[in-house]
C-alpha positions in Angstrom: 67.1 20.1 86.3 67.5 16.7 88.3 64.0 14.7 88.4 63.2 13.2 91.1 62.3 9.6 90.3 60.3 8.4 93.4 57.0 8.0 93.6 55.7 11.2 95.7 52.2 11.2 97.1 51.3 13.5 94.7 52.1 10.7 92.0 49.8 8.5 93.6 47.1 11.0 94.3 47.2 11.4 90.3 47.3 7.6 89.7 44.2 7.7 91.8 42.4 10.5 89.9 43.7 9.6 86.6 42.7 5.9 87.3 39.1 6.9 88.5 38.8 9.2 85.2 40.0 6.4 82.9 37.4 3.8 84.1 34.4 6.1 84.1 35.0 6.6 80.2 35.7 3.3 80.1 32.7 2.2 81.7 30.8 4.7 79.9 31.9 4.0 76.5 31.6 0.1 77.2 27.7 0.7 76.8 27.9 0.0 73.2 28.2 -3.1 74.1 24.6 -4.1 74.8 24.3 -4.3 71.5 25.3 -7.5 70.6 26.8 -7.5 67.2 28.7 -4.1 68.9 30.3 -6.0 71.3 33.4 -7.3 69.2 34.8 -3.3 68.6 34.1 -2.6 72.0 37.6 -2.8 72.9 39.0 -0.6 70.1 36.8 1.9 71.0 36.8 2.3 74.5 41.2 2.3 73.7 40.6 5.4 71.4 38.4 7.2 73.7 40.9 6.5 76.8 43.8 7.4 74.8 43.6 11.3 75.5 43.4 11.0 79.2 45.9 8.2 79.6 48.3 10.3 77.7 47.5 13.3 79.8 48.1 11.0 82.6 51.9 10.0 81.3 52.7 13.5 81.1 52.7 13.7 84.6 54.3 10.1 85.1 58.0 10.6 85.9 58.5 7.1 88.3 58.7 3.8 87.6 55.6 2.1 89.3 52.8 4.8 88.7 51.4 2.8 85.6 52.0 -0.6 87.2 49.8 0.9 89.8 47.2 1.7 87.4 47.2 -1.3 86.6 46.7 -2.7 89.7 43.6 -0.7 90.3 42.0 -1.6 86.8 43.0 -5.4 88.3 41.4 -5.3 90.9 38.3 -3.5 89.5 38.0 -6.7 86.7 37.7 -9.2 89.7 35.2 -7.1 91.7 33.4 -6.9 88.3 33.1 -10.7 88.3 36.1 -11.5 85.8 38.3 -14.8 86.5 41.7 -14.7 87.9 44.1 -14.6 85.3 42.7 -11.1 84.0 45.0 -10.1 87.0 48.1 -11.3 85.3 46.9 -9.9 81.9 46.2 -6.4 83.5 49.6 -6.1 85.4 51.6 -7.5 83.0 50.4 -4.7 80.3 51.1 -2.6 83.1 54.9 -3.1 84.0 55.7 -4.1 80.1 54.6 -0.4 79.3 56.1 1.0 82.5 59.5 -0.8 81.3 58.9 1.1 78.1 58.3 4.6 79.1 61.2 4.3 81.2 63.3 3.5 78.5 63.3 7.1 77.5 63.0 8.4 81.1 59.1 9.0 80.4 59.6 11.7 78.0 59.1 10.3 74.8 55.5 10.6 72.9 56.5 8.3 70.9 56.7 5.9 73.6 53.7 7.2 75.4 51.7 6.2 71.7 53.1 2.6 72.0 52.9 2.3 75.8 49.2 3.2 75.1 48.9 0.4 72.9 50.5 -1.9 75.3 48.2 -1.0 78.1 44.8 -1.3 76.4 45.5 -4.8 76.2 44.3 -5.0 80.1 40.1 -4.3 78.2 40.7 -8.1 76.7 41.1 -9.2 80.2 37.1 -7.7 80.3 36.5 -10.3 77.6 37.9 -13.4 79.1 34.9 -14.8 80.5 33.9 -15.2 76.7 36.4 -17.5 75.8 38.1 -20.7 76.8 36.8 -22.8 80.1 34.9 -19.5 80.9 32.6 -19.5 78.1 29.3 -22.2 79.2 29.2 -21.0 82.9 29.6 -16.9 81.4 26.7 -17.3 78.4 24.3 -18.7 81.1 24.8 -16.0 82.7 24.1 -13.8 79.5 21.2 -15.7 78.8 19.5 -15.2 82.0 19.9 -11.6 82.4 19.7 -10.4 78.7 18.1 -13.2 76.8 18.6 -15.6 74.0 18.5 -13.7 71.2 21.5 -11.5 72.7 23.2 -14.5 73.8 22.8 -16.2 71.0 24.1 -13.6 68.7 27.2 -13.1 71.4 27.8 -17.3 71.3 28.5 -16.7 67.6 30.8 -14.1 66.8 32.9 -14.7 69.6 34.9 -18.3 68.7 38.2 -18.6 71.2 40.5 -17.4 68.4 38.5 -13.7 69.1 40.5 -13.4 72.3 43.6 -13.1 70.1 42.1 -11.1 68.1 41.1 -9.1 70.4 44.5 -8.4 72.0 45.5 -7.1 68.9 42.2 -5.0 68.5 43.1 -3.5 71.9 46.8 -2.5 71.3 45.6 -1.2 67.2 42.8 1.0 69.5 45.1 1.9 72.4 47.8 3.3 69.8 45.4 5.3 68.2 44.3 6.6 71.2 47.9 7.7 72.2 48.1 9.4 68.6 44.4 11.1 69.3 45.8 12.3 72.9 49.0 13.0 72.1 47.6 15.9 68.9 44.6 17.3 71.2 47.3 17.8 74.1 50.4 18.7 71.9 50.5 22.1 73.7 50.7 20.1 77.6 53.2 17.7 76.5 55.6 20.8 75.2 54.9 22.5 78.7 55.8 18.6 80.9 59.1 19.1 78.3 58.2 15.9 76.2 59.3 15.7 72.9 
């Protein structure tokens, strides 16, 4: 069977669905995170709980550009959400580097799906940003106002500007065992979209 590999509007109708699914568990999950001390394993954790429906999601992704997409939209959605800039260039660049992956094997590899999911989670650091660097007096005044010192306070100090680093690798460790999580519940699906 020849695949056809260009994008249909039915691939960007799922991008769209898929995308809206993903950030509502991510949004969701991200609650953890008014708790202070929390805060540093939100990223591995929203990763994990994304994984299942971002694999889901790849088993219906057959053309270069639906990921990148995704990533576009999750973009997008960090500067609404009051994030600087370059959290655009983090996002998309997760986004093609795992696209360039998964087409490696022609999107049918779940081993590839695992480590493109590891890849991609690294756009929830981009969430972070603000934290660290140039962004972090103006961002925990912010904090302060709306949530207080004690919360702020606590925040300040266990997030030091080598934590961003960190927690790119928190996000891929999170986003991989996501992919493992999603690709065991939906072993069954991934048999059926002839993924091996």
């Amino acid at each position: 069977m020849i695949m056809n590999n260009k994008l249909t509007v039915k691939d960007l109708i799922n991008v769209g669905v898929f995308s809206a699914l993903y950030l509502v568990l991510f949004c969701v999950t991200s609650f953890i995170g008014y708790v202070p001390i929390l805060m540093v394993i939100v990223p591995v954790l929203c990763a994990v709980v994304v994984g299942i429906p971002f694999m889901l999601f790849l088993s219906k992704t057959h053309a270069f550009g639906m990921v990148t997409i995704m990533s576009i939209i999750f973009g997008v959605f960090e500067v609404l959400m009051g994030r600087p800039w370059p959290v655009l260039l983090i996002t998309v660049g997760a986004g093609v580097v795992t696209d360039l992956l998964l087409k490696i094997k022609d999107y049918k590899s779940i081993k590839m799906g695992i480590i493109g999911s590891g890849i991609f989670s690294i756009w929830m650091a981009g969430m972070s940003l603000p934290m660290f660097f140039g962004y972090r007096e103006p961002f925990f005044e912010s904090i302060r106002a709306g949530y207080g010192d004690a919360y702020a306070d606590i925040l300040y100090k266990i997030t030091p500007d080598w934590m961003f680093f960190a927690s790119l690798v928190i996000c891929v460790i999170g986003g991989i065992f996501g992919g493992v999580l999603g690709a065991t519940v939906l072993k069954k699906h991934f048999r059926k979209a002839g993924m091996a």
